[in-house]
N, C-alpha and C positions, 0 to 999 in steps of 0.2 A: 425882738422889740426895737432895734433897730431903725426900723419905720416910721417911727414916734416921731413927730414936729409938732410944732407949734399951733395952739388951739386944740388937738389932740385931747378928750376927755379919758384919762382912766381913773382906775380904781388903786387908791396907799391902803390895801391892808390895816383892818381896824380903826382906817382915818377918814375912809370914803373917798366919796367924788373927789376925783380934782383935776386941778385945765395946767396943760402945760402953755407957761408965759412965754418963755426961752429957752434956747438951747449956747450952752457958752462953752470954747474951749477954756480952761482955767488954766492956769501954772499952781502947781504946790510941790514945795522941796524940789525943785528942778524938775518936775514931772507936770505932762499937760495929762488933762482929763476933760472928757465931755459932758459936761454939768448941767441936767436940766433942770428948771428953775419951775417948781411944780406948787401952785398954789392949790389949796386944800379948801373946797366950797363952803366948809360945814362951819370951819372956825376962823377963814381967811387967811390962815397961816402958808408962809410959804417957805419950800421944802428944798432943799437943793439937794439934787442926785445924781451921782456921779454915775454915767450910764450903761459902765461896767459892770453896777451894784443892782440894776435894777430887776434880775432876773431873781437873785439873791433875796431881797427885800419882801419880793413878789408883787411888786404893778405890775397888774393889766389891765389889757382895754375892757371896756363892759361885754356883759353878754349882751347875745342878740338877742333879736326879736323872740327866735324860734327858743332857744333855751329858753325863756321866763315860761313860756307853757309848761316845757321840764318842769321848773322848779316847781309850779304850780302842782301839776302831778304826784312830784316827791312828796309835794308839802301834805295832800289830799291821802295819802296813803296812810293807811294804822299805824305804821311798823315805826316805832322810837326805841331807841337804847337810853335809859336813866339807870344810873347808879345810884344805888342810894347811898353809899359813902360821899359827906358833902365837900372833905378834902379833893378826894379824888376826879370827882366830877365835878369840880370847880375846877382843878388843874387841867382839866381833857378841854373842856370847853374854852377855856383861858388859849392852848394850842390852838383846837379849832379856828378861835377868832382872829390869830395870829396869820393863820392860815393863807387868808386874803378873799380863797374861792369864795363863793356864792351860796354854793351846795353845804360847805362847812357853817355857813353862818345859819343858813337856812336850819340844820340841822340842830345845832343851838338853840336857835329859837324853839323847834319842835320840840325838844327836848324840855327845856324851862317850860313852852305852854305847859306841854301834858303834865310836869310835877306841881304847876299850878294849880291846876287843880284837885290835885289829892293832897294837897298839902300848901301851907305857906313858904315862899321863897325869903330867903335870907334876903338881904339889904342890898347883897353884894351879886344876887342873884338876878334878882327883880332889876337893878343898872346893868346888867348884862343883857338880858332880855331886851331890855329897850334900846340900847346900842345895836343890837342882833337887829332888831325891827326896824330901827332907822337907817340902817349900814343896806338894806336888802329892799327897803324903799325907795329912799332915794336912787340906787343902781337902777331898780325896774323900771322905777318913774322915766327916768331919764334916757334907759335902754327903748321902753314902749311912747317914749313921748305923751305919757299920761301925767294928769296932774297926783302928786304926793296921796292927797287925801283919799284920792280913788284906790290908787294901790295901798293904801293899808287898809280898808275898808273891804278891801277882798281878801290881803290877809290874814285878818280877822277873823271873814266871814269863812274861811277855806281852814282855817285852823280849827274852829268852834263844829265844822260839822264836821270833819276828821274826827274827834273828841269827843261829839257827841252823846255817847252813852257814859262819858265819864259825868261823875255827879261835879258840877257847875262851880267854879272859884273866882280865881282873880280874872279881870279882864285884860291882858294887854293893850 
């Protein structure tokens, strides 16, 4: 990651999009560091990252083009893992999101849809969900240069027919 300058879009794990402003050598305790200065789109908050941390942390750059059909694929598939212990599959998914990838969040979501519908989501569940769904929008959006509302509107729509023959719940 190395690569990375300036105007550069990646992905903060759990925090989303965001544009690299700067890149700074810094001084701290007698030590320089290469500190980039990463503004976060969603809340405007800006992040300083020291660039030895960033593999660590796990920013990356967005997927491509050709991945979001992937995930689309993934997303369209039956196959979901839910636990039904709500500790434990809140702690899995909590990882997951931590994660960064795409596929992880993607999976998330998949997960929350389908126990949507055979049941109601805890509070805590249901802001997971929606974090899962915004975090995997905005990337696409911005990966296909498609407007937001389109890509969650397929989604949706790729979620609900995967799902399909489950009997009918919350909507995300």
């Amino acid at each position: 990651m190395n690569s990375l300058k300036i105007g550069d879009r990646v992905i903060y794990p759990n925090q989303g999009l965001g544009v690299i402003e700067d890149i700074q050598d810094e001084a701290f305790n007698g030590e320089k560091f290469r500190v980039l200065h990463l503004r976060i789109l969603t809340n405007n908050t800006l992040v300083l990252v020291p660039s030895a941390s960033i593999e660590e942390i796990g920013i990356r750059r967005l997927v491509s083009e050709r991945a979001v059909k992937e995930i689309f694929d993934y997303m369209k598939n039956g196959e979901v893992e839910v636990s039904m212990n709500w500790k434990g599959r809140y702690k899995e998914h909590v990882n997951l999101m931590r994660s960064g990838t795409i596929l992880d969040m993607v999976a998330v979501l998949k997960s929350l849809y389908y126990l949507s519908l055979i049941k109601p989501l805890s509070f805590r569940e249901k802001k997971m969900m929606e974090k899962a769904k915004e975090l995997i929008v905005s990337e696409i959006s911005e990966a296909s240069s498609l407007p937001s509302a389109q890509i969650e509107r397929k989604i949706t729509h790729t979620l609900s027919h995967c799902f399909k023959d489950i009997k009918a719940g919350l909507d995300i």
